[in-house]
N, C-alpha and C positions, 0 to 999 in steps of 0.2 A: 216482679212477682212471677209473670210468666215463665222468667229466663228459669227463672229460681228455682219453678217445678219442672221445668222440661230437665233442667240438668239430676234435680231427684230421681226425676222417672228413669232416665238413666242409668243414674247410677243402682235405680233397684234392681233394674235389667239385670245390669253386668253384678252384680251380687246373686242374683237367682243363677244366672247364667253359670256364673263359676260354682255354687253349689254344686250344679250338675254335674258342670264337667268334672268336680273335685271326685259325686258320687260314682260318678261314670268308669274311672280312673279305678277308684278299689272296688267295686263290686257290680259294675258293667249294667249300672240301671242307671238308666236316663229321667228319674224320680226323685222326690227328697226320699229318706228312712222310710222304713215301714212304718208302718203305725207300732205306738208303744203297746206291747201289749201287757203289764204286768198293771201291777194296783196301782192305784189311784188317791185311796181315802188320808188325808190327811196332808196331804201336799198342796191345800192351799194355807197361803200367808195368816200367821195368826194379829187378824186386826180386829179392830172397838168401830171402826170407822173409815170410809172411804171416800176420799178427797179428789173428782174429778172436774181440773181445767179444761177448760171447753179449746179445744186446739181450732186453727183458722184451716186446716187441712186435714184431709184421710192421714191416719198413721201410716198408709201407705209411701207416705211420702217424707214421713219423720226421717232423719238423718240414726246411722247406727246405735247414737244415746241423745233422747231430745230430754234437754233440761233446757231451764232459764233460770237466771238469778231468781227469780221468784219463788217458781219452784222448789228453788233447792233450799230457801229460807222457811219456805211453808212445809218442806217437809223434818226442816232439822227443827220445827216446832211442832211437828204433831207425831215424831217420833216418841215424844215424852209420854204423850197420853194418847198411842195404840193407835194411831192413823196412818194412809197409806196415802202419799199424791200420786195423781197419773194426770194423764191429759186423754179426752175424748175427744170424737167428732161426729156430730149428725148432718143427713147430708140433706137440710132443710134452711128454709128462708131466716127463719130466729135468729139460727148460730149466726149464720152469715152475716146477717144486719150487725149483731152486738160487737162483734169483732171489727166490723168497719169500723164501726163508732171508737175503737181505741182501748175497750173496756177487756178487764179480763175475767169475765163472768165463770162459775163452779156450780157443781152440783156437789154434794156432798151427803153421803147415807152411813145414818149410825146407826148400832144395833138396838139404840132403847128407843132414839128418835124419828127414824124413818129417813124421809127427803127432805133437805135443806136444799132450798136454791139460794144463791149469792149472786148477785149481780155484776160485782165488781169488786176486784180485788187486787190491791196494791201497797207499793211499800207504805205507803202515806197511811194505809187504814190497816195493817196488818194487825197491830194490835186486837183493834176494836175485832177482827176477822177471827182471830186468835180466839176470844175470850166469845164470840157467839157461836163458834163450834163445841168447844167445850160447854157451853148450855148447852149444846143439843145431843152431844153426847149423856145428858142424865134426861133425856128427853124432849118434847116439842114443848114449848108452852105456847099457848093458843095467841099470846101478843108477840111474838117473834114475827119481825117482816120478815118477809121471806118464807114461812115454814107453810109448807102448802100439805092437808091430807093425802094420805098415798092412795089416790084413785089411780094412778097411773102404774107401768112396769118399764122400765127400763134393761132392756138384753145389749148388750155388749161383748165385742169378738176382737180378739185380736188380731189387728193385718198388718203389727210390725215388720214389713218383709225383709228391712236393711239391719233388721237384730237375729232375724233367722228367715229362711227361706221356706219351711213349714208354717210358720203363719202369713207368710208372707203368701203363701200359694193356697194352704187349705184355709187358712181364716178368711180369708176373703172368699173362698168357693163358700164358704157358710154363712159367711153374711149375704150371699146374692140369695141365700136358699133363703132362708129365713125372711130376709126382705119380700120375698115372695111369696112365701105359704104366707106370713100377715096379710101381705095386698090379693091373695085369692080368698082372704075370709070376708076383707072389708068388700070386694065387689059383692060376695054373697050379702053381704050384711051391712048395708054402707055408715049404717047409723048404730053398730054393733060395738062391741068390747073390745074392738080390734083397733080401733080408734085409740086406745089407750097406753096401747104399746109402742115403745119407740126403739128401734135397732139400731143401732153404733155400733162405732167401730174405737179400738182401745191401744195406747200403746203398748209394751212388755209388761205382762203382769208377771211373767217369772215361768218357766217350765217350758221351754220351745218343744221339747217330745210327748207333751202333750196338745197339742194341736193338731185342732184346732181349740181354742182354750175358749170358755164363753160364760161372762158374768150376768148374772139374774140380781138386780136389785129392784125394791128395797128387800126382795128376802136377804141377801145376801150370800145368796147359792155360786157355788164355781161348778164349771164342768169340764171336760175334760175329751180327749181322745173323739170330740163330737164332728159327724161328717155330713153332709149335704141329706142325706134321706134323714137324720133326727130332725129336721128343722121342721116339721110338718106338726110333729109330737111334740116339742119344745112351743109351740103355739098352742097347740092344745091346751098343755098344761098350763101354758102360762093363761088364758081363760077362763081355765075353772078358776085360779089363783084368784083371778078379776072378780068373778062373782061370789068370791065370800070378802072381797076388800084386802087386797094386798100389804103386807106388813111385813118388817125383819120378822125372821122365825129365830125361836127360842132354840136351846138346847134340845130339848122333847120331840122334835117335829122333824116326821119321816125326812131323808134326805128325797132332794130332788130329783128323777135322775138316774138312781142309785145306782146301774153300772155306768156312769159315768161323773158321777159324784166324786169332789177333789174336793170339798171341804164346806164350810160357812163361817161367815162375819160372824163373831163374836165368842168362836170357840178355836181351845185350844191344840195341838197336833192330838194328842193324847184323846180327849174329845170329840174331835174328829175321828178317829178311828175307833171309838167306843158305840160310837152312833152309828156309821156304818155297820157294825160287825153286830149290833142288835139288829137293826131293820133286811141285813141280811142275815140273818137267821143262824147267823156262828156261834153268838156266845152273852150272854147276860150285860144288861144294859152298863153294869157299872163295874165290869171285871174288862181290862184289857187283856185283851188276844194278841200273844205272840207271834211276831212278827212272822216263826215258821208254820204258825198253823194259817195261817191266812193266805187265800188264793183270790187272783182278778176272777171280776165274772166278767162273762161273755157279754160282750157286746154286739149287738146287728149290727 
């Protein structure tokens, strides 16, 4: 296992590494890209639900595509009914423990249902895994093991560096911010709302020029083009969230964010961009705005 990550680390090196030099080469910067600067709304994934395997390591160190047979069976089954797999990682004693133990425990957030934990998941019980997601897609019911109230929030970043070298370099510059504006709220507050949030790290969720990319469940917020100084205000927010009891948000409900808003769980491109272009102040909630009247807004 040791050998296994020191050769990853490696190999993300010499992947970052050649970025540069590739960027270096046509445009004589020693940086990834600029930041993207155009819109944003609607370029997140149109899913019902989100399927996260709890990985035994940072995404940092996932190979350039990390599947497994499992995987790839759980997602050619929740492609039918609007789900998405990924794999996460928290960098706490829990994850570590369940993955010793052999298990391949998921979190799982759908837009009627909220948080689904799964404790274990295998070919042997796929089925049965199959057919309690899909209840929990039309909901929680209060006798489901596993379905826990959404007192908590889970932010998630992406630091695939061996799929792109922009998350590989600013996803991970955001997840150290963020890890850290939380733990400067819990020293003020040890016994506060801070306690409730948990920061991960995510593999490819799609959009390397928009990174650093960062998912807010269980609303099911995406964001986007997010840098080290929002992570102060992405805690903020994600607090007040706390204090009225966190839940997927409906169609209705302000985007997160909003200049750096890419989308939400349970709406469609179309949707996305109809809800954006109300809460910024373009054009009527149920009329789409073409594509040339629409401008980014400015981001800090």
């Amino acid at each position: 296992m040791l050998f296994r990550r020191l050769v990853a680390s490696q190999s993300a090196t010499q992947v970052t590494r050649h970025c540069r030099t590739f960027l270096t080469r046509k445009t004589e910067i020693s940086k990834p890209p600029e930041y993207y600067e155009g819109r944003l709304e609607g370029t997140a994934p149109e899913h019902d639900c989100y399927i996260l395997l709890h990985a035994s390591e940072s995404p940092e160190l996932f190979p350039k595509v990390h599947k497994t047979s499992l995987s790839l069976e759980l997602q050619s089954r929740a492609s039918k009914w609007g789900g998405i797999v990924n794999f996460s990682w928290f960098n706490d004693v829990s994850s570590k423990a369940s993955m010793e133990r052999g298990v391949q425990p998921a979190t799982v957030f759908s837009r009627l249902g909220g948080k689904l934990e799964i404790p274990d998941i295998s070919f042997e019980n796929i089925d049965q895994v199959e057919r309690t997601i899909q209840a929990h897609l039309e909901g929680p019911p209060m006798s489901t093991k596993g379905t826990q109230p959404d007192n908590d929030m889970h932010i998630y970043v992406c630091t695939h560096g061996l799929r792109d070298c922009r998350c590989g370099e600013r996803g991970k510059q955001v997840y150290s911010a963020l890890v850290e504006a939380v733990n400067d709220v819990r020293r003020r507050e040890p016994s506060g709302l801070a306690n409730n949030i948990k920061i991960g790290e995510v593999g490819h969720v799609g959009g390397h020029k928009y990174a650093a990319n960062v998912l807010i469940y269980p609303q099911g917020e995406w964001l986007g083009i997010v840098r080290t100084e929002d992570a102060p205000s992405i805690i903020a927010q994600a607090l007040e969230s706390l204090k009225q009891g966190v839940k997927p948000l409906d169609a209705t409900a302000p985007p997160t964010s909003i200049s750096h808003w890419r989308g939400r769980m349970g709406l469609s491109k179309e949707e996305q961009k109809n809800l954006w272009a109300k809460h910024a102040g373009i054009e009527s909630q149920d009329t789409l705005v073409k594509d040339k009247e629409l401008r980014p807004m400015a981001r800090a």
